[in-house]
SELO-988187 format. One line per 8 residues: number of its first residue (from 1); their letters; for each residue x, y, z of C-alpha. Coordinates in Angstrom, 3 decimals. Each point is the difference from the previous one (the first is absolute). Layout:
% residues N
NUM	a	X/Y/Z; ...
//
This chain:
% residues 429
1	xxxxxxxx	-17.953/9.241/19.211; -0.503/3.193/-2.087; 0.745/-1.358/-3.146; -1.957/-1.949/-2.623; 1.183/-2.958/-1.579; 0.004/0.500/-3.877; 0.537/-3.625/-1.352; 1.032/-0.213/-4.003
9	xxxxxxxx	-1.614/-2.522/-1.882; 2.895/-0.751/-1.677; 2.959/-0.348/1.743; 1.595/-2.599/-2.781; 0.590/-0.809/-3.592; -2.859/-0.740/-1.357; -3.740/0.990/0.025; -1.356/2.206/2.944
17	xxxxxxxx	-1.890/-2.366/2.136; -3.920/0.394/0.647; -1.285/1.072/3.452; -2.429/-2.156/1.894; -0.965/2.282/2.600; -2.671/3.340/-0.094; 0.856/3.324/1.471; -1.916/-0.262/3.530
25	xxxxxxxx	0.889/-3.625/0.162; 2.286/-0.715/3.462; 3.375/-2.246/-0.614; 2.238/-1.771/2.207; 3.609/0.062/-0.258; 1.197/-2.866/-2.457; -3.198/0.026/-1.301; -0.392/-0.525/-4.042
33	xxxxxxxx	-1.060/3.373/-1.365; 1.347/-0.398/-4.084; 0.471/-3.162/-1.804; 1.284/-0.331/-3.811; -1.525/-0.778/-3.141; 2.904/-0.145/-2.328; 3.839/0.276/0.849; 0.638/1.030/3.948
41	xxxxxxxx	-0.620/-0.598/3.210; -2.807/0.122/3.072; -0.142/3.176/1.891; -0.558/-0.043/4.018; -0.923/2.792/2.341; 3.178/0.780/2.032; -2.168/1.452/3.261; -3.538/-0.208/1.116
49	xxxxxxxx	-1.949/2.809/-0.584; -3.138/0.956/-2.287; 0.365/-0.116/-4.090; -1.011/3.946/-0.239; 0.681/-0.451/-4.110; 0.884/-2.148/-2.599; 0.855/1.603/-3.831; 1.704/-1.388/-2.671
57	xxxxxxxx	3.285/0.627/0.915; -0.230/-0.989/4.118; -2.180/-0.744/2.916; 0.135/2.059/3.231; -0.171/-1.028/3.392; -0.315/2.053/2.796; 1.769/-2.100/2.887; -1.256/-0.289/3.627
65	xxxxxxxx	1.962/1.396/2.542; 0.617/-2.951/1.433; 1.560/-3.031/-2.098; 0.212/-3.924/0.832; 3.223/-1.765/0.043; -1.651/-2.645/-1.849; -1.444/0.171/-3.031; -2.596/-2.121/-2.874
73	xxxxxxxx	2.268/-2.966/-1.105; -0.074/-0.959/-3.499; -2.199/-3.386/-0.726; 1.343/-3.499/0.515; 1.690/-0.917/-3.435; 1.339/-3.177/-1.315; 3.456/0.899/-0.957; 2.378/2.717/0.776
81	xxxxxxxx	-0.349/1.222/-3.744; -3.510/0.716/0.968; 0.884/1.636/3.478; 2.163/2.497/-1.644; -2.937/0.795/-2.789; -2.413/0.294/2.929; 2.300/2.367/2.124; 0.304/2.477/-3.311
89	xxxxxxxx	4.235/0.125/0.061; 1.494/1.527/-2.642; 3.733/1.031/-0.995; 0.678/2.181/3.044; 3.276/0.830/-1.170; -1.812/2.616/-2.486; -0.660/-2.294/-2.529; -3.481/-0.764/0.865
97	xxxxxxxx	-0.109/-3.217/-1.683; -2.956/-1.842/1.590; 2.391/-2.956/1.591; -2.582/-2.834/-0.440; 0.720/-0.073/-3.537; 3.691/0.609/-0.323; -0.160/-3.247/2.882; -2.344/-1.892/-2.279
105	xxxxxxxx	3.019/-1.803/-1.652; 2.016/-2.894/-0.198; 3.385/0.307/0.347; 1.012/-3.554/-0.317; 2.829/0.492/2.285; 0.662/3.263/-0.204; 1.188/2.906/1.838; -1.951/3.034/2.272
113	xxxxxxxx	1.762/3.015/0.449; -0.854/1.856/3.378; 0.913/3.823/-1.198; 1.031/1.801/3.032; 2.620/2.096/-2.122; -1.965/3.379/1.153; 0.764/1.328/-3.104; -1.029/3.521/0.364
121	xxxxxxxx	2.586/2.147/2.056; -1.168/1.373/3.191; -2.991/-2.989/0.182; 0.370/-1.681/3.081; -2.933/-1.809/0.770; 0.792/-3.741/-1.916; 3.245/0.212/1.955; -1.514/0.880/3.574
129	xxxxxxxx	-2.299/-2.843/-0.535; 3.250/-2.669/-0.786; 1.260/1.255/2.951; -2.805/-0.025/2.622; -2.104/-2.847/-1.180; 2.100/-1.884/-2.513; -2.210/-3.638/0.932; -3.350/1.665/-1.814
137	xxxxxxxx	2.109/0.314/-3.132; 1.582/-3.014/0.650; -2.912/-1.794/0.339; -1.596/1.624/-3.291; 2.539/-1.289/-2.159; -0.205/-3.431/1.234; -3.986/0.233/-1.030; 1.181/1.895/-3.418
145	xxxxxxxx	2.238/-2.536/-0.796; -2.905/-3.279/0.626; -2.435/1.944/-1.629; 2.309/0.407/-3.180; 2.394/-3.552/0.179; 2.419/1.657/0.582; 3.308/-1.697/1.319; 2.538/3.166/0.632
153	xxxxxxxx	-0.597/3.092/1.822; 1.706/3.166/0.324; -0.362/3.065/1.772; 1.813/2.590/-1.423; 1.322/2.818/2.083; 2.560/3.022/-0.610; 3.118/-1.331/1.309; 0.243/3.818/1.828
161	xxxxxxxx	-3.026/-0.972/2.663; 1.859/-2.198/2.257; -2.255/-0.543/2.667; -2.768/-1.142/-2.477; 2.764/-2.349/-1.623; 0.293/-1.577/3.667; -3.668/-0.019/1.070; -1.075/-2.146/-2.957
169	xxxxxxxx	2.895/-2.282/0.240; -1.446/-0.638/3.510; -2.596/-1.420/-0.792; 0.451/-2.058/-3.035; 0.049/-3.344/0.943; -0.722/-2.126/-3.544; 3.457/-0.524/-2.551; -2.030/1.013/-2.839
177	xxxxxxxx	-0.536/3.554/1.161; 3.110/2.654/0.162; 0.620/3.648/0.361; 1.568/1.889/-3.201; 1.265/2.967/0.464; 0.072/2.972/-2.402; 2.060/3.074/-1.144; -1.360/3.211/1.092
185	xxxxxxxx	-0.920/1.115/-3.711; -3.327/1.549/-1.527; -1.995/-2.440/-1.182; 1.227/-2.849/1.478; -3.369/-0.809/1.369; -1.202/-0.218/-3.712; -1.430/-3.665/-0.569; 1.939/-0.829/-3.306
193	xxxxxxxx	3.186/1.646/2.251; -0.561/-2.684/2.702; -0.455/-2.636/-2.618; 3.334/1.001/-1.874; 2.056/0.387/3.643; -1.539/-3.004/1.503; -0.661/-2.144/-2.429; 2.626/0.694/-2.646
201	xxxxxxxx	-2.895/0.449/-3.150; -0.678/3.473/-1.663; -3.773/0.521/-1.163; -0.988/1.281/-2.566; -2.221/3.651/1.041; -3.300/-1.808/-0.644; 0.397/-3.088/1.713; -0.884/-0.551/3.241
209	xxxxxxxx	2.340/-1.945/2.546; -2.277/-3.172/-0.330; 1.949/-0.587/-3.329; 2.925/-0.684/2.118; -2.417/-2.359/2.086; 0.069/2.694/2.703; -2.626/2.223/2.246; 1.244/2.569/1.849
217	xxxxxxxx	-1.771/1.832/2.785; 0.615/2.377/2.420; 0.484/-0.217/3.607; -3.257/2.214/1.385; -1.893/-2.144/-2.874; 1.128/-3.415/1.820; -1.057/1.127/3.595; -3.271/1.063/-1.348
225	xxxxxxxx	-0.078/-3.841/-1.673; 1.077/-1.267/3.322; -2.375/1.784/1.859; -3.121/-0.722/-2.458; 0.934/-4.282/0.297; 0.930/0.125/3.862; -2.545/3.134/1.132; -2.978/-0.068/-2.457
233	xxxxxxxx	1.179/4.114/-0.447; -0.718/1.842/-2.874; 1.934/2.925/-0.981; -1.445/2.595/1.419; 3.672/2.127/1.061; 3.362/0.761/-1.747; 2.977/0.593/1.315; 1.665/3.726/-0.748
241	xxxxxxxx	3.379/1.826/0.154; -1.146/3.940/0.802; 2.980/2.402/-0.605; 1.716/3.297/-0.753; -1.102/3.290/1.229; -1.645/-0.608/2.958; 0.073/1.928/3.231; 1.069/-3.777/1.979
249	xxxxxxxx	3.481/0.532/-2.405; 1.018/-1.259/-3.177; 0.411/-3.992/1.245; -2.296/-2.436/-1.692; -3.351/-0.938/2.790; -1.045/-3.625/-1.083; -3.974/-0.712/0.578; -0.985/-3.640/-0.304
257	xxxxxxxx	-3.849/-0.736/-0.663; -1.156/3.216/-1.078; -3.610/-0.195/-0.573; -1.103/-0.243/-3.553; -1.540/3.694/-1.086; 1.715/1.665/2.335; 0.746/3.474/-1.266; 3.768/1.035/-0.519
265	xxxxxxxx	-0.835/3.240/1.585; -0.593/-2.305/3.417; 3.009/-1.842/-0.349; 2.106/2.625/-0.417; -1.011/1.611/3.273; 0.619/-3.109/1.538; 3.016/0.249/-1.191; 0.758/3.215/1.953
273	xxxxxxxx	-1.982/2.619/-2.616; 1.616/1.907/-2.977; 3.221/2.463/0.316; -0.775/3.150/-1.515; -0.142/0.781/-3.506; 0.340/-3.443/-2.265; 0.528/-0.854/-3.260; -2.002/-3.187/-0.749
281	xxxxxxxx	-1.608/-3.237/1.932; 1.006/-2.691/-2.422; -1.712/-3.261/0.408; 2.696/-2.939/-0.291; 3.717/0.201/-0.374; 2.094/2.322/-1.256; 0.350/-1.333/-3.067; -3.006/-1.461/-1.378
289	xxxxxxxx	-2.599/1.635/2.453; -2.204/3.120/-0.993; -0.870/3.308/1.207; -3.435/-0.357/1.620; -2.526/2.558/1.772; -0.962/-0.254/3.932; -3.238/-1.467/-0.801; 1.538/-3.850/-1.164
297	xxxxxxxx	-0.098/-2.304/2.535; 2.034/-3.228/0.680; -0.875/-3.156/-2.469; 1.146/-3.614/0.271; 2.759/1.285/-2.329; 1.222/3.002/2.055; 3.658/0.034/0.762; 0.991/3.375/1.154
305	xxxxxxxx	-0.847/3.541/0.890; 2.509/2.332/-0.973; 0.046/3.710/0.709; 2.515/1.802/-1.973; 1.729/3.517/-0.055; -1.065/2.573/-2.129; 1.425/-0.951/-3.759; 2.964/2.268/-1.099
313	xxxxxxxx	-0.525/2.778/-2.335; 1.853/-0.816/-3.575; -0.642/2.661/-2.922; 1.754/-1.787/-2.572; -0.821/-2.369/-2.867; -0.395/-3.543/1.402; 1.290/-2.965/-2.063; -2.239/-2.990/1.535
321	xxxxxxxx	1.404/-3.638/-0.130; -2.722/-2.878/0.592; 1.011/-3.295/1.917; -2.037/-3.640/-0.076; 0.643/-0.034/4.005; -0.529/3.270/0.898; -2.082/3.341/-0.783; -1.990/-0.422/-3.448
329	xxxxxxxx	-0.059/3.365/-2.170; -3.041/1.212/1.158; 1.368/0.031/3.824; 3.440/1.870/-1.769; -2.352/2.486/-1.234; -1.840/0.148/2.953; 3.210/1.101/1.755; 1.317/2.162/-2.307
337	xxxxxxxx	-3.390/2.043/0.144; -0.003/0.096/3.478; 3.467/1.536/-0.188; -0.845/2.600/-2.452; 2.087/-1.237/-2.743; -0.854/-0.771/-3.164; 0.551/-2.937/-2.230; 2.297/-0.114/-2.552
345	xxxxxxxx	-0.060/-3.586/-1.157; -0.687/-3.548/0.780; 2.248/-3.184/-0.031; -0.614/-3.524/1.250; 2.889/-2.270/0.911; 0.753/-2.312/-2.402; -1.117/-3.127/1.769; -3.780/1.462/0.565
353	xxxxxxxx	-2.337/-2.082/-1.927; -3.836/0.625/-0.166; -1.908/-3.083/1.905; -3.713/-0.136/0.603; -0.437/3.701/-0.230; 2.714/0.590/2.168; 3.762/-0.186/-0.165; 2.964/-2.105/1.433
361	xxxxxxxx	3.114/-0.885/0.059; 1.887/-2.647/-2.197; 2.742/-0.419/2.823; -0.889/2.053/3.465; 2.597/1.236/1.752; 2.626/-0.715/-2.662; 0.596/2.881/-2.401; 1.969/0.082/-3.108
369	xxxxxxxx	0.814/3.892/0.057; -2.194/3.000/-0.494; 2.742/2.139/-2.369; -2.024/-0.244/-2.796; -3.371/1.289/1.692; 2.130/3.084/1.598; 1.211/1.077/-3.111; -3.366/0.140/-2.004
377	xxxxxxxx	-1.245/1.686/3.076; 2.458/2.705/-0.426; -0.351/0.216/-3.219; -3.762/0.567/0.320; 1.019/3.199/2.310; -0.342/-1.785/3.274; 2.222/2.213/2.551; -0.535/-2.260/3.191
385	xxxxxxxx	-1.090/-3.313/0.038; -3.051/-1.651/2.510; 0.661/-3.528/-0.011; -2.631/-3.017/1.331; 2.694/-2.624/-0.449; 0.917/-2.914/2.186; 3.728/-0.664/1.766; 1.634/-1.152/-2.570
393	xxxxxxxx	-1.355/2.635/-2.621; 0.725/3.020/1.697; 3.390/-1.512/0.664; 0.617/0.237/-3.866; -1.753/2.987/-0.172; 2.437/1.470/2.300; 3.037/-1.170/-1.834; -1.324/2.698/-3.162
401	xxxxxxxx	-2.079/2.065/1.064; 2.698/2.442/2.276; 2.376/0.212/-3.332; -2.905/1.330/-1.768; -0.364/2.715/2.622; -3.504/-1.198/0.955; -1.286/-0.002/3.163; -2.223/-3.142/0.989
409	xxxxxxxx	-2.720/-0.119/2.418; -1.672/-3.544/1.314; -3.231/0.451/-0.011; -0.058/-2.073/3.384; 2.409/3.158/1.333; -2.335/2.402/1.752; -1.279/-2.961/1.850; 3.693/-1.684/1.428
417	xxxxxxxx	0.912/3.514/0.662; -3.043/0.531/2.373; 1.283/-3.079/2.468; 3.791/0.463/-1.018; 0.303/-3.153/-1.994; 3.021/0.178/-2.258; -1.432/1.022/-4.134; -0.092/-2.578/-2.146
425	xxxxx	3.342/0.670/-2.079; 3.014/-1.743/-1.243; 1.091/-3.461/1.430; 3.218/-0.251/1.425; 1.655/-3.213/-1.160
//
C-alpha cells in the first residue's frame, strides 16, 4: 500500500479516546491501539503496519504491504454487553453513539428497531448489505433484542427497496420479529420518526426512544454486534456508498469493510478517480453530510463519499430557511457563499427547537406550512430562497414560495443533479 492509515481518536460522541501505542511501536490488525477514559469507545488498528505517529487528534499507521485475513480478536468477555464494549462499536449510522451504552438498558419487554430506512438519498450501502447478507443483521437483532429484554423486533425498510423487503423476510424465522416497511420521505430514518410510524407515540425533541421503551439501531451497527459475539472482531472497517462525478459514471460503487483511516482520496480512486472539475466531496448524505477536504479518511461513522458538480452561480439576495432534519444555518450559509450570493435574512421553521446545543424537530417529516417564514423572508429583501428543509417542508414551501415570484434552491440540489436524482421539490399527492 501507498497510503498511511490516519486513525481519529474520536470517532464518537463523547471524549477522544487515549492511545496506548508509541510512534515506532509495530501493531497487528485488530489490535487495541486507543481506549476511553470518559464517554466513547476503544479504537483498533484496521491493518498491520508500524505506528509512524500518534498526536492528539490521531495515530498513524503505515500498513505492510501485505495484510492477514485474520486479525487480533477482542478478549474473552462475560456477556455480550461486554463484547460489544470490547469491540469499540458505535452508532454507525452517523450517530456515533458508543452502542454499549445505548444497549445497557432494560427494556422490560420492549421493542428494538433495526433502521435500515437508508435515509439519505443516493446512500446505498445499508440496503446492499439487507440484500446480500441479510442473516448478519438478522442475527444482530436477535443479540440486540436479549441484550435489551426486548420482546418485538422490527426492521424497518423503505417500502421502495423490494429486494431488501424480500431478503429479510427470508430469513426471519421467530413470530416476534417482522419487516415494516416505510414511505420514501426525508427523514424517515429519524429515530423519533420510526418511533411515531412504528410504534404509534410522538416524542418529545429531547427524549430519546427509550421513553417509549424502545432502542433502535441500525443495520451495519447489528452486523458489527453480530460479528463482535460470534467472531471476537472489532471494528476495524465501515461500509461506504462512493458516488457522483467519477470517471466509472454517475452510479453509486458500494465498498464493504473499508479499512478504518483510509483516506477519501484512496477510496475515491477506487472508485474509478474524479471527473474533471468538481464542486465538493461531501462526507455523508445529501442532506445532513458536510463538505470535507481530500485529506479525511473513513471513520466507524462514515456513510458516503459524494463528489458533486460545480455549485451554480446565483448573484442575488438569498433568503435562507433552517430545518431540524436537514442543513443547519451555518451549512445554508455555507452554500450561499459558495454560490456567490449574499444573505439577506434568516428564518427557522417553526417546529425547530434548540436541544443540547443543537436543534430538532418537534414532528420530522410532518410540516405544518412554511407561509409565514416565506413572507418575512421577502420582506427582509430575500429575492431567491436556499432551503435545507426536509420532504414535507419543502413541499409547503413550494405551495408559496412560486406566488411570491421566488425562486428556491435545495441546498441538497447541486449534489442530485450530479447523479440525475430528481430535486427535492413539491410532493405530488
Amino acid at each position: 500500500m501507498e497510503y498511511k492509515l490516519k486513525i481519529p481518536l474520536q470517532q464518537h460522541i463523547g471524549a477522544p479516546c487515549k492511545p496506548v501505542v508509541s510512534a515506532g511501536e509495530r501493531v497487528k490488525k485488530g489490535q487495541l491501539i486507543a481506549a476511553p477514559e470518559k464517554l466513547g469507545a476503544n479504537i483498533h488498528a484496521s491493518l498491520s503496519g508500524v505506528v509512524t505517529a500518534v498526536t492528539g487528534e490521531y495515530i498513524e499507521i503505515e500498513p505492510d504491504k501485505e495484510q492477514p485475513e485474520d486479525y487480533v480478536p477482542i478478549k474473552e468477555t462475560s456477556s455480550m454487553l461486554e463484547a460489544i464494549k470490547e469491540a469499540g462499536i458505535v452508532g454507525m449510522g452517523g450517530a456515533g453513539f458508543p452502542t454499549h451504552v445505548k444497549m445497557d438498558v432494560d427494556l422490560q419487554g420492549g421493542t428494538v428497531i433495526a433502521n435500515g430506512v437508508e435515509c439519505e438519498p443516493l446512500l446505498s450501502h445499508n440496503v446492499r448489505q439487507m440484500e446480500q447478507n441479510p442473516e448478519i443483521v438478522y442475527r444482530g437483532l436477535k443479540y440486540a433484542m436479549q441484550i435489551t429484554n426486548a420482546s418485538r423486533g422490527y426492521i424497518a425498510i423503505k417500502a421502495k427497496n423490494k429486494k431488501a423487503v424480500e431478503a429479510m423476510k427470508s430469513v426471519i424465522d421467530d413470530p416476534r420479529i417482522e419487516v415494516r416497511e416505510m414511505p420514501d420521505i426525508y427523514p424517515m430514518g429519524e429515530e423519533r420518526a420510526l418511533v411515531r410510524e412504528i410504534l404509534g407515540q410522538l416524542l418529545r425533541p429531547d427524549q430519546l426512544p427509550s421513553a417509549a421503551r424502545a432502542v433502535i439501531s441500525n443495520v451495519e451497527t447489528l452486523s458489527r454486534i453480530c460479528e463482535a459475539v460470534e467472531k471476537r472482531k472489532p471494528v476495524i472497517s465501515k461500509n461506504v456508498t462512493v458516488i457522483g462525478r467519477l470517471k466509472s459514471g454517475r452510479q453509486a460503487r458500494v465498498f464493504f469493510d473499508v479499512p478504518i483511516g483510509t483516506p477519501i482520496a484512496e477510496l475515491i480512486e477506487k472508485a474509478g478517480g474524479f471527473e474533471g472539475d468538481f464542486g465538493e466531496i461531501i462526507m455523508g448524505g445529501p442532506f445532513t453530510g458536510k463538505a470535507v477536504d481530500l485529506d479525511c479518511v473513513v471513520t466507524k461513522t462514515t456513510g458516503g463519499i459524494i463528489v458533486t458538480d460545480p455549485l451554480p452561480r446565483e448573484k442575488r439576495k438569498a433568503g435562507l430557511l433552517v430545518c431540524g432534519c436537514g442543513a443547519n444555518e451555518a451549512r445554508l450559509r455555507e452554500v450561499a457563499e459558495k454560490m456567490g450570493a449574499c444573505v439577506a435574512g434568516v428564518e427557522r421553521c417553526k417546529q425547530v427547537v434548540d436541544v443540547k446545543g443543537g436543534i430538532k424537530c418537534e414532528n420530522p417529516g410532518n410540516c405544518p406550512g412554511q407561509a409565514e417564514k416565506i413572507l418575512k423572508l421577502k420582506k427582509m429583501g430575500a429575492d431567491v430562497l436556499i432551503v435545507g428543509t426536509c420532504s414535507d417542508c419543502t413541499n409547503t414551501v413550494m405551495g408559496v414560495a412560486p406566488k411570491l415570484k421566488l425562486p428556491v434552491y435545495h441546498h441538497t440540489d447541486h449534489v442530485l443533479r450530479t447523479v440525475g436524482h430528481p430535486l427535492v421539490r413539491r410532493l405530488k399527492k
